[in-house]
C-alpha positions in Angstrom: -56.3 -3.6 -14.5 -54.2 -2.5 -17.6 -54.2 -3.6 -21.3 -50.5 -5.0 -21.9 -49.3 -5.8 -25.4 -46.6 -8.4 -26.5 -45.3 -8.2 -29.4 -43.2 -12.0 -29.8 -42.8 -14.2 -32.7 -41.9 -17.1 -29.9 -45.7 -18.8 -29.4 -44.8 -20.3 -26.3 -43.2 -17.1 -24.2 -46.3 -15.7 -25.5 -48.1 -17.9 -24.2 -46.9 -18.2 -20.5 -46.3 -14.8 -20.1 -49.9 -13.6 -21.6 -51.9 -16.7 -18.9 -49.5 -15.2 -16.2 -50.4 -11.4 -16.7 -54.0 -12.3 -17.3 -53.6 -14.6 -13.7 -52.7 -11.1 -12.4 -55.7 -9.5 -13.7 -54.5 -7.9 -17.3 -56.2 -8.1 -20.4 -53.1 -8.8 -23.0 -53.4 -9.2 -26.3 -50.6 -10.8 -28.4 -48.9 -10.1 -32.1 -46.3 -12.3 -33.9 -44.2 -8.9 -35.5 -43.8 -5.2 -35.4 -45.8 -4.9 -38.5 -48.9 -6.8 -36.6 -48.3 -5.4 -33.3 -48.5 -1.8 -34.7 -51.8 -2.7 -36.0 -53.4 -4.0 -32.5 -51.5 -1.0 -30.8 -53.5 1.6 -33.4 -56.8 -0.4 -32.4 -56.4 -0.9 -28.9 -53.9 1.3 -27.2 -52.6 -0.7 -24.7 -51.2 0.8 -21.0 -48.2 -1.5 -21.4 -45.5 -2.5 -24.5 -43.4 -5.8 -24.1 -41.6 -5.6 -27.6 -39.0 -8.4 -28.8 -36.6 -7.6 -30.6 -35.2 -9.8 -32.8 -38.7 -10.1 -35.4 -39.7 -11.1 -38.6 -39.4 -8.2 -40.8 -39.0 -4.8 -39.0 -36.8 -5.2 -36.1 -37.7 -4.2 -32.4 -35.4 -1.3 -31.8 -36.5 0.1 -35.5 -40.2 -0.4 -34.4 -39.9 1.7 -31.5 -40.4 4.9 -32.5 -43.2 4.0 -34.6 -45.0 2.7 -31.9 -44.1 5.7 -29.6 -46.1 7.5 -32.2 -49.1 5.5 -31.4 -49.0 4.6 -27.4 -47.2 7.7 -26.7 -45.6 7.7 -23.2 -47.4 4.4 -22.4 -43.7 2.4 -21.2 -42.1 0.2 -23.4 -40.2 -3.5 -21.9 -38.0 -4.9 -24.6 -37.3 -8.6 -24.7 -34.0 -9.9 -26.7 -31.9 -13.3 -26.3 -28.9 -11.8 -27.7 -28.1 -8.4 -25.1 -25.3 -6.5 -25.5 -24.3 -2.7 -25.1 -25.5 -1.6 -27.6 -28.8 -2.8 -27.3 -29.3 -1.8 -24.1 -28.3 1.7 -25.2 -30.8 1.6 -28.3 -33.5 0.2 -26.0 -32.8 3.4 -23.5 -32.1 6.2 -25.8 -35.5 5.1 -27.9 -37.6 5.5 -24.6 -37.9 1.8 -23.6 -38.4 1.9 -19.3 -36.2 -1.5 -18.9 -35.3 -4.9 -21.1 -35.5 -8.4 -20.4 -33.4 -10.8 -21.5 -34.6 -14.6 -22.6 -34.7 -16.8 -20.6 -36.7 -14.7 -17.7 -38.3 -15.4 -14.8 -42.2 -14.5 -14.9 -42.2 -13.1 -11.5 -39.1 -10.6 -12.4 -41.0 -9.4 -15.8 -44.1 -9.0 -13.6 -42.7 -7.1 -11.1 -40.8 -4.7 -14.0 -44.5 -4.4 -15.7 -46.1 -3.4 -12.0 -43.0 -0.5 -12.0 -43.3 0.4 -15.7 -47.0 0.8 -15.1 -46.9 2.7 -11.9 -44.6 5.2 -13.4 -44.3 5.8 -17.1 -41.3 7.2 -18.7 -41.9 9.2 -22.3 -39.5 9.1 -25.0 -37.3 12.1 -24.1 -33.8 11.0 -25.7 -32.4 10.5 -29.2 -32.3 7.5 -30.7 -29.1 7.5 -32.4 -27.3 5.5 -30.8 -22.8 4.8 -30.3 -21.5 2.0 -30.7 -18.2 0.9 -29.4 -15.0 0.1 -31.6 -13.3 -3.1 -30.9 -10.7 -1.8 -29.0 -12.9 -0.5 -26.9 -15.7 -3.8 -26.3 -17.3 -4.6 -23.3 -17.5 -8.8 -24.3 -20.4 -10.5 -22.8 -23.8 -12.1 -22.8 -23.8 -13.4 -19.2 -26.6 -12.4 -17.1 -24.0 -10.1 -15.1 -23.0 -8.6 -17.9 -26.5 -7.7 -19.1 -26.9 -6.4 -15.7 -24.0 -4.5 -16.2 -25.0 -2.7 -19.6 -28.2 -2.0 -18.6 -27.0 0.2 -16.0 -24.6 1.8 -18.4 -27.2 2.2 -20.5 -29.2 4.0 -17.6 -26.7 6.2 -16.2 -24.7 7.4 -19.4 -27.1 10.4 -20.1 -28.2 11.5 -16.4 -24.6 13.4 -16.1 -24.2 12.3 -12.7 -20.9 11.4 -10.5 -20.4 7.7 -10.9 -18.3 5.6 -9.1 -16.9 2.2 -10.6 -15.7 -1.0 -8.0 -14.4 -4.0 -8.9 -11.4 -6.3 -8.8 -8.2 -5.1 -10.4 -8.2 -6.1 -14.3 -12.2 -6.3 -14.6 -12.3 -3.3 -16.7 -13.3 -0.2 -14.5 -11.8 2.1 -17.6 -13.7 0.6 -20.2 -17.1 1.2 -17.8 -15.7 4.5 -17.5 -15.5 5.0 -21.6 -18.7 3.4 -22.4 -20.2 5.8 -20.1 -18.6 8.7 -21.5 -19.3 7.4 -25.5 -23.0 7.4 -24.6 -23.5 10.2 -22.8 -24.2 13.9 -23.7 -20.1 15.1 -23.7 -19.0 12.0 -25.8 -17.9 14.8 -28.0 -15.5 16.4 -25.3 -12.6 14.9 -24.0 -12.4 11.6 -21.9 -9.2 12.1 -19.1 -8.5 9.1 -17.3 -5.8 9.9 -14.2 -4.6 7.2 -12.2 -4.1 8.8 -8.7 -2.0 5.9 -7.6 0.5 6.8 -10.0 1.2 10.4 -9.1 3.3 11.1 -5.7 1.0 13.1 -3.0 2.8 16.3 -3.7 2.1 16.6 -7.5 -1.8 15.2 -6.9 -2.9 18.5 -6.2 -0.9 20.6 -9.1 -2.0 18.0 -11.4 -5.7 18.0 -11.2 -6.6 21.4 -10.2 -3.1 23.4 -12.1 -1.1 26.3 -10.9 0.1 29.9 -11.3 3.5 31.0 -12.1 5.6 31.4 -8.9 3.1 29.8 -6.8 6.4 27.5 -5.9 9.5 26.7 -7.1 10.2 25.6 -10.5 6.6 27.0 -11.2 7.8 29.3 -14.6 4.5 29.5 -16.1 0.5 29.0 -15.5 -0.4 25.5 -16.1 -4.4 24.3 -16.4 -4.9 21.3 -14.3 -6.6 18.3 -15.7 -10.1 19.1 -14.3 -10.1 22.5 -16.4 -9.0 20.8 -19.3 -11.5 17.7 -19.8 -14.4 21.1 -19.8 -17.0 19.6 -21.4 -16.1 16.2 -21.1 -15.5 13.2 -18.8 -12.6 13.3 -16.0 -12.0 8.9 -15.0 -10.4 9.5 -11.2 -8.4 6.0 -11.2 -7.7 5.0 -8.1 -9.7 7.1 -6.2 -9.2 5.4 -3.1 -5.6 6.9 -3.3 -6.2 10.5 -3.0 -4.5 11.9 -0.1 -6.9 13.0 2.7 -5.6 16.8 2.6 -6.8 17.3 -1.2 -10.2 15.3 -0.4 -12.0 18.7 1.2 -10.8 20.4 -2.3 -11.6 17.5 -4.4 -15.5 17.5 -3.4 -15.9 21.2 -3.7 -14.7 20.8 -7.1 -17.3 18.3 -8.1 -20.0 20.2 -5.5 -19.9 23.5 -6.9 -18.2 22.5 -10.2 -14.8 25.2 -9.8 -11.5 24.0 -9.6 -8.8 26.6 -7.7 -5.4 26.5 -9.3 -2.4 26.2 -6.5 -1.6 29.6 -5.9 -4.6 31.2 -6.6 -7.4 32.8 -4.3 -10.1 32.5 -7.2 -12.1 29.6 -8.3 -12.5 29.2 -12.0 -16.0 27.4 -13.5 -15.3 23.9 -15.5 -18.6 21.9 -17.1 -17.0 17.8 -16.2 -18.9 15.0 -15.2 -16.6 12.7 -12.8 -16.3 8.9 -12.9 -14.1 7.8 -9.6 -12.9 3.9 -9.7 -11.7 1.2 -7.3 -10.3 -1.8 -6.2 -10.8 -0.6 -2.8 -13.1 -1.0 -0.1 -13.8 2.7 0.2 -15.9 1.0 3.5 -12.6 0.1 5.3 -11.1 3.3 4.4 -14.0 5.5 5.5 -14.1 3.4 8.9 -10.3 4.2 9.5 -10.8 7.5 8.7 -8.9 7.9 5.4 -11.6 8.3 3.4 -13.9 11.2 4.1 -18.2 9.9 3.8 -19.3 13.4 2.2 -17.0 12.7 -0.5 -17.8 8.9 -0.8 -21.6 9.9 -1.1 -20.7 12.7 -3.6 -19.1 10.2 -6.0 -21.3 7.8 -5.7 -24.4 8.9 -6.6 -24.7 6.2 -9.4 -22.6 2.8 -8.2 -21.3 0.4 -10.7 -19.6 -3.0 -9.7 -17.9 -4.7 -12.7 -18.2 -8.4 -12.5 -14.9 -10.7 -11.7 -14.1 -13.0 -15.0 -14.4 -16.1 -12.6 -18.7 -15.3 -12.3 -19.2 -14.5 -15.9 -17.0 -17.5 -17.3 -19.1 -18.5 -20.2 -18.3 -15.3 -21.5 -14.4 -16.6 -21.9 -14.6 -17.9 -25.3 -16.0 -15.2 -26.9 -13.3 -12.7 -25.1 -10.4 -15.1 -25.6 -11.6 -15.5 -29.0 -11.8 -11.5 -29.4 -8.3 -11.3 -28.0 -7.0 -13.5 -30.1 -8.0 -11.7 -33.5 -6.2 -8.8 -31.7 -2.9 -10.7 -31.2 -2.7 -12.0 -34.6 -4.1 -9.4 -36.6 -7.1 -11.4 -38.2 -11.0 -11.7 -38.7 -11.1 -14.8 -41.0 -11.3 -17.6 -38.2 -8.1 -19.3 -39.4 -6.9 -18.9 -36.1 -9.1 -21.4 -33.2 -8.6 -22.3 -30.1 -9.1 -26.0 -29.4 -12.0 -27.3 -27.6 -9.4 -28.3 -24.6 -7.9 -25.4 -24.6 -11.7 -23.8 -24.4 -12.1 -26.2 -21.6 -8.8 -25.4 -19.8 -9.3 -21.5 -20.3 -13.2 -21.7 -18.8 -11.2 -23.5 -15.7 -8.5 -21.3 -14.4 -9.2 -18.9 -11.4 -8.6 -15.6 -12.9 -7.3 -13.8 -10.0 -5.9 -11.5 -12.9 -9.3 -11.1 -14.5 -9.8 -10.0 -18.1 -5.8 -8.4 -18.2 -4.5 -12.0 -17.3 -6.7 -13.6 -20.2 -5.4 -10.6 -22.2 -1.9 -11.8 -21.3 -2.5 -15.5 -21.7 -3.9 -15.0 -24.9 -1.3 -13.2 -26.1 1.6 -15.1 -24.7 0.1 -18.3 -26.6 -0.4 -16.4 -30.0 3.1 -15.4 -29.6 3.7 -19.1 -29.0 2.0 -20.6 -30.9 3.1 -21.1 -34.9 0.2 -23.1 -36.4 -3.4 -22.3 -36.9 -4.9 -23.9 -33.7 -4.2 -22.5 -29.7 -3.4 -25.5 -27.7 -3.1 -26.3 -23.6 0.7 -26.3 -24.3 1.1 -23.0 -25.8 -1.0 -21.4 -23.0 1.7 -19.7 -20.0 0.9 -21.3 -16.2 -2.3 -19.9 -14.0 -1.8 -17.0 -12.2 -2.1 -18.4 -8.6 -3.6 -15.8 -5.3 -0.7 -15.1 -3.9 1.5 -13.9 -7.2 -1.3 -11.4 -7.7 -0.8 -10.1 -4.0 -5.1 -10.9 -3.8 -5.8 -13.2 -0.7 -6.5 -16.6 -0.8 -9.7 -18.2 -1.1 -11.5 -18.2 2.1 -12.7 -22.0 1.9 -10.6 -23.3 4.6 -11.7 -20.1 6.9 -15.3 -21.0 5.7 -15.0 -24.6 7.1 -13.0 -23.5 10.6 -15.9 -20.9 11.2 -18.4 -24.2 10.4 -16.8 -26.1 13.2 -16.5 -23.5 15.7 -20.3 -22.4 15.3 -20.8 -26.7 15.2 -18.5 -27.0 18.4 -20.3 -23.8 20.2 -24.1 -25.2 19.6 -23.5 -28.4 20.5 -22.1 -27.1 24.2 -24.9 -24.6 24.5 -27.8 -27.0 23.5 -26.5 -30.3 23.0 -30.3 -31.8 22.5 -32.2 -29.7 20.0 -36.2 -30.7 19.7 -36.2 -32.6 16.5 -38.7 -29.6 14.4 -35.4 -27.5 15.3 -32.7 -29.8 14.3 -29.1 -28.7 14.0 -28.9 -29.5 9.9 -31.9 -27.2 9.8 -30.6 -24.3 11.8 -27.6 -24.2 9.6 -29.5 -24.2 6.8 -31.6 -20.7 7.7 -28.2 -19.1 9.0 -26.3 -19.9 5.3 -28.7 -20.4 2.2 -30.6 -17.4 2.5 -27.3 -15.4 2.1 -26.3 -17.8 -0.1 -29.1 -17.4 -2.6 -29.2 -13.6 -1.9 -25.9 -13.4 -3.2 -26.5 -15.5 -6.5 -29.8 -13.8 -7.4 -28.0 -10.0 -7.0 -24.9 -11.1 -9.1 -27.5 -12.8 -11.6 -28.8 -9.2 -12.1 -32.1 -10.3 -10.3 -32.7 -12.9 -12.8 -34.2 -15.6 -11.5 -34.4 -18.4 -13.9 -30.3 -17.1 -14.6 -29.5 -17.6 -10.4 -31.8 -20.8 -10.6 -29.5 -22.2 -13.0 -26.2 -21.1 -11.1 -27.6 -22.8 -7.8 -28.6 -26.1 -9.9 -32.0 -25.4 -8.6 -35.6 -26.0 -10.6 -36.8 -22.1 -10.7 -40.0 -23.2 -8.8 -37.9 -24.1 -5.9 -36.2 -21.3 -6.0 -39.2 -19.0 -6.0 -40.4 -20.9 -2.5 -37.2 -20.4 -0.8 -37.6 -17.0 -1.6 -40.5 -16.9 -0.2 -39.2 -18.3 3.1 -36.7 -16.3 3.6 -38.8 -12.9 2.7 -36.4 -11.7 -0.4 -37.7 -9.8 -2.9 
């Protein structure tokens, strides 16, 4: 049994969550604002913090430290309705062991309290915290996205490899930048390289340098751009494109942290961190052998998959809107995008992800001469095939459905009724289904719940059912 404290000027979340942690055998007690909450903290020191943070009079975040001061490393859960980067950051940097974000399902904050409690995590980084200039945003308050800063948040200071996947356009760079802003080097350089763009024979001169001599048309040394970002961050674009005779020398030089100019028998020291990114199955590759597994594993210590626009699309106005200040030059508002236009924008498939609404955007501003974006100004949908991505897989979806249909019905063509056909497809399909939905709702329940058009009590029985946590 623990002592949990919430501190939440929303009565009923309150409420529910204090009768469902008592159900669970806590004693909770409750206080509307930081200012009472420190109060009941100094009186009863409680095992457990869930802090809000958007409160009457002292903020959350502000509150932190001060009640670090009284529950020392007892772990601290923060709530907020309105996640972004930089909170996440805040949250992390002032100690906090994970944050919710409103609504939430009670059996996810449960199981984060049962974590927090079995292993706290003191208060060991600064709390100043970096915020991101506009040209540099990570837009979003969908539950992918919070899923997605939180792990920024959580990585950024461990100085570990990190690799970034995700669909071309999504954003891997700006991961990759976020990650380097908040972490320890943000004062050293940030290198992005996009191997795809250099030809297999300057790969190697590029990242690791040369001596003079070492072949022709070599008149000088040169540093290569792994002993240049020392101290910093080094963004390996592409990473899926390094040729598989530089991989061996690739993971020495993020194993032992030397890189060994062409030319030259000895190793020089460099202090990087490296962030790889894709838009490649690094699986296939590693399965046909041009990708080596001890340098997949290497770089991926700390994984990262950046969201496609098409599951995060009620995050489209406020990017479109974001890009559209950009394109014009203006913070004032007198620039809107219609409602249909909102509508029409929310629609489209994306195969292009955010750089195709980047390009939509600006090809209507362009346009466009009034003060309101309409459907007309707006340039045709990129379709799958102009993007070279494949199509949709619905049709192959429904031939594998009638070929599973077709093969049942030969092998048992009368099923006892407890074991109908309907049924079996059912066990073989949602439980993937729902798998799938929960993972890219960050685990958020009441988020996938809403995705699936399911009540969240239903959903909690089927996961039940089908045993997933």
């Amino acid at each position: 049994m623990s002592r949990i404290l919430i501190v939440d000027d929303e009565a009923s979340i309150c409420w529910a969550f204090s009768e469902f942690l008592t159900d669970e055998g806590h004693v909770v007690d409750v206080a509307a604002s930081a200012e009472e909450g420190l109060k009941v903290a100094a009186a009863k020191k409680p095992d457990a913090l869930v802090l809000d943070v958007r409160l009457p009079g002292i903020d959350g975040l502000t509150a932190m430290r001060s009640f670090r001061d009284l529950i020392g490393g007892a772990p601290i859960v923060v709530v907020t309705a309105f996640g972004n980067l930089e909170t996440a950051v805040r949250a992390m940097e002032g100690g906090a062991f994970d944050y919710l974000v409103k609504p939430f399902d009670l059996d996810q904050a449960s199981s984060i309290l049962t974590r927090a409690l079995e292993k706290s995590k003191p208060a060991d980084r600064p709390t100043q915290a970096l915020a991101l200039d506009d040209a540099g945003s990570l837009l979003g308050s969908s539950p992918v996205m919070q899923d997605l800063f939180k792990k920024i948040a959580l990585v950024a200071p461990a100085d570990v490899p990190v690799l970034i996947t995700g669909e071309s356009g999504t954003g891997k760079e700006l991961v990759a930048r976020a990650i380097h802003r908040h972490s320890r080097r943000h004062r050293g350089p940030f290198l992005p390289v996009c191997l795809a763009a250099l030809s297999p024979s300057l790969v190697e001169r590029e990242l690791f340098g040369h001596l003079r001599g070492s072949f022709t048309g070599a008149g000088e040394d040169r540093k290569g751009l792994l002993e240049l970002a020392t101290g910093g961050t080094v963004l390996l674009d592409e990473i899926g494109d390094v040729p598989p005779s530089l991989q061996v020398k690739l993971l020495r030089a993020i194993e032992h942290r030397e890189v060994t100019p062409v030319g030259d028998a000895r190793p020089r020291i460099t202090d990087i961190r490296i962030v790889a990114a894709t838009n490649r199955p690094l699986s296939d590759l590693m399965a046909s052998g041009e990708f080596r597994e001890d340098l997949f594993f290497r770089l991926s210590v700390f994984q990262i998959q950046v969201p496609p626009l098409r599951e995060r699309r009620e995050d489209i106005p406020v990017i479109a809107g974001h890009f559209l200040r950009q394109a014009r030059g203006v913070e004032d508002g007198s620039i809107v995008l219609s409602d249909e236009t909102l509508r029409e924008l929310q629609s489209r498939p994306w195969v292009g992800n955010v750089r195709e609404l980047r390009n939509t955007i600006e090809h209507a501003a362009i346009v466009s001469r009034g003060r309101e974006i309409r459907v007309t100004h707006l340039p045709p949908p990129s379709t799958p095939g102009s993007t070279g991505q494949a199509t949709r897989p619905d049709q192959e979806v429904q031939d594998r459905i009638v070929q599973w249909t077709s093969q049942e019905l030969r092998e048992a063509p009368a099923l006892p009724e407890e074991h109908s056909l309907h049924e079996r497809f059912l066990e073989l399909t949602e439980a993937p289904l729902i798998k799938t939905v929960l993972e890219q709702c960050g685990g958020n329940r009441a988020a996938a719940a809403q995705r699936l058009g399911i009540h969240r009590a239903t959903l909690r029985q089927k996961l039940r059912n089908y045993g997933i946590g």
